[in-house]
KEGURO-831161 format. One record per residue (C-alpha): z, x, y. Coordinates in steps of 0.5 Angstrom, whole numbers. Each point is the difference from the previous one (the first is absolute). Example, Ala and Ser with C-alpha at 12.3 -4.5 7.8 and 13.67 -1.06 7.14 Angstrom:
<tormars>
[tormar [16 25 -9]]
[tormar [-2 2 7]]
</tormars>
This chain:
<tormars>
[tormar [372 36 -115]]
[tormar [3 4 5]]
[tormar [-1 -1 8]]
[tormar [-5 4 4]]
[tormar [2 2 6]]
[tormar [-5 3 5]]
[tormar [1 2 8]]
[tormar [-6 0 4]]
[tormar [-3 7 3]]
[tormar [-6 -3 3]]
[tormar [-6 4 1]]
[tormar [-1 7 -1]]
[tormar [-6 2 5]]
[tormar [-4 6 2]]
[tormar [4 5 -6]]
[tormar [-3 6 -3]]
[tormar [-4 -1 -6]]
[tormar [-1 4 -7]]
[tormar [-6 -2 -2]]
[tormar [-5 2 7]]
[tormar [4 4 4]]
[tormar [4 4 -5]]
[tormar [6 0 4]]
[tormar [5 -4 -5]]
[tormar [5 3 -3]]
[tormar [0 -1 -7]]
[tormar [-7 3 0]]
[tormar [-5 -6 0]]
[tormar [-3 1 -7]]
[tormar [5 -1 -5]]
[tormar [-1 -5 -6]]
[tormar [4 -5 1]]
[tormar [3 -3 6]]
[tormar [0 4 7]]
[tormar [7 0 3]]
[tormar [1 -4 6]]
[tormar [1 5 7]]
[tormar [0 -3 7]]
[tormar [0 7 3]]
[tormar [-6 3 4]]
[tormar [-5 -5 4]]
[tormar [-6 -2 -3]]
[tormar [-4 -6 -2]]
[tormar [4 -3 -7]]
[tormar [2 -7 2]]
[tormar [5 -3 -5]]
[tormar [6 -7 -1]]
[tormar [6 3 -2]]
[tormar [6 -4 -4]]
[tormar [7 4 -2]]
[tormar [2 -3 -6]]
[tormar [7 0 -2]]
[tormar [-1 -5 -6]]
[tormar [-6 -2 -4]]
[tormar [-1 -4 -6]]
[tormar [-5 5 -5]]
[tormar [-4 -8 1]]
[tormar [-1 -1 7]]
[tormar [-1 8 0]]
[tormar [-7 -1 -4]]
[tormar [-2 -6 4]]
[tormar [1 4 6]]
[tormar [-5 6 -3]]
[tormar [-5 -7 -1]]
[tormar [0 0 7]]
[tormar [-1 7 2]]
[tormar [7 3 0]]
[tormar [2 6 -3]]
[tormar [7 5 0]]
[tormar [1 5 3]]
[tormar [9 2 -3]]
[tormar [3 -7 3]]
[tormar [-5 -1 5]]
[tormar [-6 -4 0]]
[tormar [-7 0 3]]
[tormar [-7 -3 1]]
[tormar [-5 3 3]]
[tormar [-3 -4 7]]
[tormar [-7 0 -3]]
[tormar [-3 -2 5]]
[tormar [1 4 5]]
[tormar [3 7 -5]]
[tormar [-5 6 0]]
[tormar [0 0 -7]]
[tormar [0 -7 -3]]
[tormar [4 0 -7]]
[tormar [-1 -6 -6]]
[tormar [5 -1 -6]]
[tormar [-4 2 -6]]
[tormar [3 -1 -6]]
[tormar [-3 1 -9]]
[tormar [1 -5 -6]]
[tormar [2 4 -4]]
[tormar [-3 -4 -6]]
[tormar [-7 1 3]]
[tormar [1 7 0]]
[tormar [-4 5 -2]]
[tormar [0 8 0]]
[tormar [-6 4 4]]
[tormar [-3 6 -3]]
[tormar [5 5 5]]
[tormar [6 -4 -1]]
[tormar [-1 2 -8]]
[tormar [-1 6 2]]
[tormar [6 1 3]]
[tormar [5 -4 -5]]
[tormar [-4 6 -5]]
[tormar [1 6 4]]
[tormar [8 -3 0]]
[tormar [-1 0 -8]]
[tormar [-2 6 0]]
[tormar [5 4 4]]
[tormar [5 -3 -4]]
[tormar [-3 2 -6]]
[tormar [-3 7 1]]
[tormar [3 1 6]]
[tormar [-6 1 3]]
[tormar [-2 -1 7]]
[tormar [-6 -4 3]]
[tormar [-5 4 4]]
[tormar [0 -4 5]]
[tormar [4 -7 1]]
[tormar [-4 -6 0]]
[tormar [1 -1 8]]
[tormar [-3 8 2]]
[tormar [-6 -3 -5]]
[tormar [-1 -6 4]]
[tormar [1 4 6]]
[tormar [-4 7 -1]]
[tormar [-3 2 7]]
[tormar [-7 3 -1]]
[tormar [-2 5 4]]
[tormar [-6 5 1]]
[tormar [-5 1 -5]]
[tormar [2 -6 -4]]
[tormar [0 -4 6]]
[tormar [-6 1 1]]
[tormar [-2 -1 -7]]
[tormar [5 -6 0]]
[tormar [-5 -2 6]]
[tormar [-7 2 -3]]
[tormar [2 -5 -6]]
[tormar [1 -6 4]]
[tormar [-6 1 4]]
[tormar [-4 0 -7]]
[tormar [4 -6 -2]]
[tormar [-2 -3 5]]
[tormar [-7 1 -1]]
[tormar [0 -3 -7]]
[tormar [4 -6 2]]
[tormar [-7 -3 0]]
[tormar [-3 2 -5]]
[tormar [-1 -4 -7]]
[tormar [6 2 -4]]
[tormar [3 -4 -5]]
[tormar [7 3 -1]]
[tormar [3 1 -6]]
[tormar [6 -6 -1]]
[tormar [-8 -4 1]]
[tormar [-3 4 -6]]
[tormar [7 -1 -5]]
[tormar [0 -7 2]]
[tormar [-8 -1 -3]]
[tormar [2 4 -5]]
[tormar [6 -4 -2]]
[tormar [-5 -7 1]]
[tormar [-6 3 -4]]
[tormar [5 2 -6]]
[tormar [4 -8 0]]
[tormar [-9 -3 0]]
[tormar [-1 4 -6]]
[tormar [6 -2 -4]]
[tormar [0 -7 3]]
[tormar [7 0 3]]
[tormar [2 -4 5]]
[tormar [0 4 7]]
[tormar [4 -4 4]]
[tormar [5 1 -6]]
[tormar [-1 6 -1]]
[tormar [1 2 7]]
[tormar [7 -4 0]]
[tormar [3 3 -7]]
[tormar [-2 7 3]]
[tormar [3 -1 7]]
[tormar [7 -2 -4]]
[tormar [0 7 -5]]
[tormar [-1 4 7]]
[tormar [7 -5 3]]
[tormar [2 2 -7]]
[tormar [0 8 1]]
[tormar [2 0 7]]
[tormar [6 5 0]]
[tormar [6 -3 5]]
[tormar [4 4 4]]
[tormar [5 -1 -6]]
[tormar [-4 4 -5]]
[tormar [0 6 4]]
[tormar [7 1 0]]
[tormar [4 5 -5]]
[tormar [6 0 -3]]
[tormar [3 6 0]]
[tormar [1 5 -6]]
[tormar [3 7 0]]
[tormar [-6 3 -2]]
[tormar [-2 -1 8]]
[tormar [0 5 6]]
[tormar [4 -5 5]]
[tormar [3 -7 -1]]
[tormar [-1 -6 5]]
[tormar [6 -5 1]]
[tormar [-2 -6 5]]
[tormar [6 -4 2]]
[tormar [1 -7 4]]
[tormar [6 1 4]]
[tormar [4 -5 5]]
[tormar [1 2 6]]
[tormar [7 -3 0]]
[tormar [2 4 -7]]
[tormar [6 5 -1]]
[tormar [-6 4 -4]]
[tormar [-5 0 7]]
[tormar [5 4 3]]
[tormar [1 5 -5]]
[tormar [-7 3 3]]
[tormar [1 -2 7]]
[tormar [0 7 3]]
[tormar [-6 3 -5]]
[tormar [-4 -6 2]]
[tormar [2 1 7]]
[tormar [-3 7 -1]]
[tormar [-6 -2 -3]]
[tormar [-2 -5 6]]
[tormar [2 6 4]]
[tormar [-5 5 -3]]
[tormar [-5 -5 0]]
[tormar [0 -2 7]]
[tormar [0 7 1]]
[tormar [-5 2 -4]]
[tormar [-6 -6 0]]
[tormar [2 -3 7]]
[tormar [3 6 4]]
[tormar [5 -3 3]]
[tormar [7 4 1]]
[tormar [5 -6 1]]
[tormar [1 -4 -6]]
[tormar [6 0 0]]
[tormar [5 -4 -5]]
[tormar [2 -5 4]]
[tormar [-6 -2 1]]
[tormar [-3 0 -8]]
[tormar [6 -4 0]]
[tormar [-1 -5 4]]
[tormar [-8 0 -1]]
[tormar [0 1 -8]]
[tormar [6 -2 -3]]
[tormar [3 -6 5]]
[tormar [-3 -7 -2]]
[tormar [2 -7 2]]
[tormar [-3 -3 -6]]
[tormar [6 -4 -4]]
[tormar [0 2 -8]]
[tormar [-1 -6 -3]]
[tormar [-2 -2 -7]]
[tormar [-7 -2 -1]]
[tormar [-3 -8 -3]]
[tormar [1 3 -7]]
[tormar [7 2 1]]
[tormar [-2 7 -4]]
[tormar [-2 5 6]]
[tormar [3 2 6]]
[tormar [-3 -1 8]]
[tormar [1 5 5]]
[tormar [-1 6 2]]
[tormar [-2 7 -4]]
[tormar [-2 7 -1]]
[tormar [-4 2 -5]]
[tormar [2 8 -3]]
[tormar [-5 3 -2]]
[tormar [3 7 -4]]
[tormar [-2 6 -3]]
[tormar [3 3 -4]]
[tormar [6 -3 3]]
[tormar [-2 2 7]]
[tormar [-2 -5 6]]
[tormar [-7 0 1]]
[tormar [-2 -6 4]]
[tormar [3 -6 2]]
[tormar [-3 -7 0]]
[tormar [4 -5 5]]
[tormar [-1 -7 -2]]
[tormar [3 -8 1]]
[tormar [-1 -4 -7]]
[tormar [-1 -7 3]]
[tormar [0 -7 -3]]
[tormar [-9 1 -1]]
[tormar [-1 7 1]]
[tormar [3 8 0]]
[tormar [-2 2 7]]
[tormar [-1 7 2]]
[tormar [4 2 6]]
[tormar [-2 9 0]]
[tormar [0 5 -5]]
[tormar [2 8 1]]
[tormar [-1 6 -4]]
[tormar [0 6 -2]]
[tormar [-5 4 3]]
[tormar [1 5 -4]]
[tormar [-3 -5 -6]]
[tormar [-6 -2 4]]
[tormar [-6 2 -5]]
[tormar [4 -6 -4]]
[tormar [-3 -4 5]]
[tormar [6 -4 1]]
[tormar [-2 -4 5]]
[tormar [-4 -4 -5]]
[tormar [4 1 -6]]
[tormar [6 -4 3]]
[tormar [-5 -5 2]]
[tormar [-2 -1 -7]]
[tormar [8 0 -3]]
[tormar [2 -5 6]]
[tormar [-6 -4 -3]]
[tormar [2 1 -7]]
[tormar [8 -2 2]]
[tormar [-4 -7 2]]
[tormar [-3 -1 -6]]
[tormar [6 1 -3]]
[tormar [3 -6 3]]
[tormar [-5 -4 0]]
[tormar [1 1 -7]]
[tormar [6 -4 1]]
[tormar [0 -4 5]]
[tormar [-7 -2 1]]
[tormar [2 -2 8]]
[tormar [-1 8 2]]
[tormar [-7 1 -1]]
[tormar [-2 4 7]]
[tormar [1 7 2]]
[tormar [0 0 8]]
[tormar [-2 7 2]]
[tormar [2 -1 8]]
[tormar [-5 0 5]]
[tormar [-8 0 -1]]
[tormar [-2 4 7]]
[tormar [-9 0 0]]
[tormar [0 5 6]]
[tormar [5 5 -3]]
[tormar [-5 4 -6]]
[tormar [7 2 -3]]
[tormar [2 -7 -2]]
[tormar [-7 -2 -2]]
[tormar [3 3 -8]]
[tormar [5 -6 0]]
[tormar [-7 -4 0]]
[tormar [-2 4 -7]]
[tormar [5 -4 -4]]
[tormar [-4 -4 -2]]
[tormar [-1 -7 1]]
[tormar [5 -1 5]]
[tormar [0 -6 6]]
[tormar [2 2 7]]
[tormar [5 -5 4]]
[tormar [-5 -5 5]]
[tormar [5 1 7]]
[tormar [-2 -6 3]]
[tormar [0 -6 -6]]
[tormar [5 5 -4]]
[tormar [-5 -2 -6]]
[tormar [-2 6 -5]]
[tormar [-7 3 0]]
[tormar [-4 4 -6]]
[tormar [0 8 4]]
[tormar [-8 -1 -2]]
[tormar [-1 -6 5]]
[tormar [5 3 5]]
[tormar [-4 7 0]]
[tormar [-7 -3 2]]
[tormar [4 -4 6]]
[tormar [3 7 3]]
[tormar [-7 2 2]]
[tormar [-2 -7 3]]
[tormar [7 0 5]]
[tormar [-1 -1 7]]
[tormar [7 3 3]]
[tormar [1 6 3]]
[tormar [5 3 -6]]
[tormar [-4 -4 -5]]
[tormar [6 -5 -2]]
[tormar [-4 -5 -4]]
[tormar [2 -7 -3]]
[tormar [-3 -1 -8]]
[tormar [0 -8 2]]
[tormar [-1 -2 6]]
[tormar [-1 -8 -3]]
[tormar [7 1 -2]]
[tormar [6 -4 4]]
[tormar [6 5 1]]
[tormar [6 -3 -4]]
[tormar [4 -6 5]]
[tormar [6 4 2]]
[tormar [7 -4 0]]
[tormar [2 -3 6]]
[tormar [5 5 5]]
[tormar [5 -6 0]]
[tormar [1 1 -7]]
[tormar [1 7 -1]]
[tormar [7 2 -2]]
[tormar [3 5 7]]
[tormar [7 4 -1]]
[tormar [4 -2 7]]
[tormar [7 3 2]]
[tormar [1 0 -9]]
[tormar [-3 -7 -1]]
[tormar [-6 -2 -3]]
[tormar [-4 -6 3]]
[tormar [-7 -2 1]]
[tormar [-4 2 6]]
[tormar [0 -8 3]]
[tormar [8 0 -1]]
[tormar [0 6 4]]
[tormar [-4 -2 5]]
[tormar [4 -6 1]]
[tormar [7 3 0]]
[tormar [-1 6 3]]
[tormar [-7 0 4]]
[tormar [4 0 7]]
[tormar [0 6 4]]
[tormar [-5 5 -4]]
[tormar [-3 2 4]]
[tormar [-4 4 -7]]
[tormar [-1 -7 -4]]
[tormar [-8 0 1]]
[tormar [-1 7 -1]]
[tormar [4 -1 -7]]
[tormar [-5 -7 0]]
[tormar [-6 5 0]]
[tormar [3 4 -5]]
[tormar [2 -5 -5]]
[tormar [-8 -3 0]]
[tormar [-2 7 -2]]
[tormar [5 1 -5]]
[tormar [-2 -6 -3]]
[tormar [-7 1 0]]
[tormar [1 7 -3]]
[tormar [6 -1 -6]]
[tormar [-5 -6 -2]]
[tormar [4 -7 -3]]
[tormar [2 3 -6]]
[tormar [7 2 2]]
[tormar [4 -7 3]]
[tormar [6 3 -1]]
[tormar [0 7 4]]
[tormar [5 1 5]]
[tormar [-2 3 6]]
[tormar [4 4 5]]
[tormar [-3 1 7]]
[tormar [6 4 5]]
[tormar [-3 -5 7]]
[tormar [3 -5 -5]]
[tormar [8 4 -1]]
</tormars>
C-alpha cells in the first residue's frame, strides 16, 4: 500500500458558502461535489488536509468519517458550528430501485437516440414547473378542497384492490397469506432495472451514445483535455455565471488527484480516479468526475452541456454512475455503495440526492450510518440554530488513536509524535499548539489510518 502523506492546514473559518449565500464560485447547486473556495467572508467553517499521497483504502475510511475532495485537497465540514451542516450519503446499489421520474429520463434518452426526437421538458423543469396566476389560484383552491375532505370517510382505491384481491383468495380457498407473498415475488420479478432501460446502438438510430471510463492518469485522458476544459468552461459560464473558470483551476480541481491506482482485492479491477464520458455522436456532452474505491464508486462533480439540458443529464449521469457500480459489484461484491457527496437538509437543491432511493446519511458524531427515513424525522426536531443533527445520540464516537502514536515528518524523517517530543521538544515555542491540533486530527481522521503520516510546518 502506498504512503499517505497528509499536511495539516487547520480550520478553515468564516468562508463564504455556496449553498446560502451564493456566493461561491463553482455556483453552489451542482450535482456532485462543490469545489472548495476560501474567498470572500461568510459563515462556512471547515478542517482542511493537502494530501500528497493517499491509498485509494485510507481515502474510503476518510470518506467514512466525513472527508470528501476537492483535487488534492481534502476537507470536512465543522458541523457544528457551519451555517450549513453536511452529512456523507451514500446508496447500495444492490437495494436500488428506480422511481417513476428517473424511468422517465432513461426513456426520453432512448427516445432521443432512436427518434431523434426531443423531450418537451426535461424531468427537472417537470419537478420544478412554478405556477403562477390563475393555476396557481386553482392549484390553491384544490388544496383547500383536499383539506376539506381529509376527514370525510373515504376508503382509497389500493384499500379497495386489496379487499378485491382477500374476497377473490376466500372464494377460491387460497391461502392469502400465500398469495400475498407469491404476488409480491411476481411484482420483484417485473421491476425494470436500470440496466434494462439502456440500448444498443443500431444505425437505423438518430444519435449514438458511447459512455467511457477513463483514468485520470491515461494518454487517452489527454487526448480530450482542452475539449473538456471547454465544456467545463461552458458550463460554469452558462449554469453558474461564473466568468473565471479558468484551466489551471479545472485542472487542479477536477483532474489532480492523491488517490494511488492500485488494484482491488479481486486483482481484476483498477482503483483510482476517473472520468466518465459521456459521447454523442462523438462529441463530449457531459462528464462525471468519480474516485473508484475498495467498497464504493464516489461521485466527486459532474458538467454538461447546457445546450443538452432537456436530456436531464444531471440524473441521467447519476443513474450511469449508478450502473457502473453494478457492474463492479458484479465483480467484486466488496463495491456495492454509490456515494453521492454531501446531503445538505437546508439546501432545496440537494434534497434530490435523497430521491435515489433507499440511501443512508453518515451520522457526524458516531460516524455510523442511518437510513435517510429515520434521519429525516430528526431534522425537524433539531434544537441548533443551523439545524445540525445527530441521527444517534446514544452512540460513543469511535476512540481515536492516541497522538503519541501518530506518524509526523520531521526535517525528512518519519517518527511518532512521542519520539519527537522526546528528541525535539526543546525550544518550540509552537509544541502545545501542534498538541492541540493533533488532538483534533485524531478525533476527526477516525482510528482506521494508523499509518498516516502528518506533516505540520511548527514541526520542520
Amino acid at each position: 500500500m502506498q504512503r499517505t502523506i497528509l499536511e495539516y492546514c487547520g480550520e478553515s473559518g468564516g468562508n463564504s458558502c455556496g449553498y446560502c449565500k451564493h456566493k461561491d464560485k463553482t455556483g453552489g447547486n451542482n450535482s456532485k461535489e462543490e469545489e472548495h473556495e476560501d474567498e470572500d467572508k461568510g459563515t462556512s467553517h471547515s478542517l482542511g488536509l493537502m494530501a500528497y499521497s493517499l491509498s485509494s483504502s485510507y481515502y474510503l475510511e476518510l470518506m467514512d468519517m466525513g472527508w470528501r475532495r476537492s483535487g488534492k485537497y481534502l476537507y470536512k465540514p465543522t458541523n457544528e458550528i457551519t451555517c450549513c451542516p453536511q452529512y456523507t450519503i451514500r446508496l447500495d446499489v444492490t437495494k436500488f430501485t428506480l422511481s417513476r421520474s428517473q424511468k422517465r429520463t432513461l426513456r426520453q434518452m432512448n427516445e432521443y437516440l432512436i427518434s431523434g426526437k426531443k423531450p418537451r421538458c426535461s424531468v427537472k423543469d417537470e419537478d420544478n414547473k412554478m405556477e403562477e396566476g390563475p393555476k396557481k389560484q386553482e392549484t390553491e383552491k384544490k388544496e383547500i378542497e383536499k383539506k376539506e375532505k381529509e376527514d370525510r370517510p373515504v376508503i382509497k382505491k389500493k384499500e379497495m384492490r386489496r379487499k378485491r384481491f382477500e374476497e377473490k383468495c376466500r372464494l377460491k380457498n387460497l391461502n392469502i397469506e400465500e398469495m400475498k407473498k407469491e404476488r409480491v415475488e411476481k411484482e420483484e420479478s417485473r421491476r425494470r432495472t436500470i440496466e434494462s432501460f439502456i440500448i444498443e446502438s443500431s444505425e437505423s438510430h438518430s444519435h449514438k451514445l458511447e459512455v467511457k471510463l477513463v483514468s485520470t492518469s491515461s494518454e487517452e485522458f489527454q487526448t480530450k483535455n482542452d475539449e473538456s476544459y471547454e465544456l467545463y468552461k461552458k458550463y460554469q459560464q452558462t449554469i453558474h455565471k461564473d466568468e473565471r473558470a479558468s484551466f489551471a483551476g479545472y485542472r487542479r480541481f477536477l483532474c489532480d488527484s492523491p488517490i494511488s491506482e492500485e488494484t482491488d482485492s479481486t486483482g481484476r479491477l483498477k482503483l483510482g480516479s476517473y472520468h466518465l464520458w459521456f459521447l454523442l455522436d462523438n462529441k463530449l456532452i457531459a462528464v462525471s468526475v468519480i474516485d473508484i474505491l475498495p467498497r464504493c464508486l464516489s461521485a466527486k462533480y459532474m458538467f454538461y452541456d447546457p445546450d443538452f439540458s432537456f436530456l436531464s443529464l444531471g440524473t441521467y449521469t447519476a443513474l450511469r454512475e449508478l450502473e457502473f457500480t453494478r457492474k463492479y459489484f458484479a465483480i467484486n461484491p466488496e463495491i456495492r455503495y454509490y456515494y453521492m457527496g454531501y446531503y445538505i437538509d437546508s439546501c432545496p437543491k440537494m434534497r434530490y440526492k435523497a430521491k435515489f432511493r433507499p440511501s443512508d446519511l453518515l451520522c457526524d458524531n458516531s460516524f455510523q450510518w442511518i437510513g435517510y427515513e429515520s434521519c429525516k424525522e430528526l431534522f425537524a426536531d433539531s434544537k441548533e440554530t443551523n439545524g445540525y443533527t445527530v441521527f444517534r445520540p446514544d452512540l460513543e464516537p469511535p476512540q481515536p488513536l492516541p497522538i503519541e502514536d501518530l506518524i509526523v515528518l520531521s526535517n525528512r524523517k518519519l517518527m511518532s509524535y512521542s519520539i519527537y517530543k522526546r528528541r525535539f521538544s526543546n525550544g518550540n515555542e509552537d509544541l502545545e499548539s501542534v498538541e492541540r491540533h493533533l488532538q483534533d486530527l485524531a478525533k476527526k481522521v477516525g482510528p482506521k489510518i494508523p499509518e498516516a503520516i502528518y506533516y505540520f510546518n511548527e514541526l520542520n
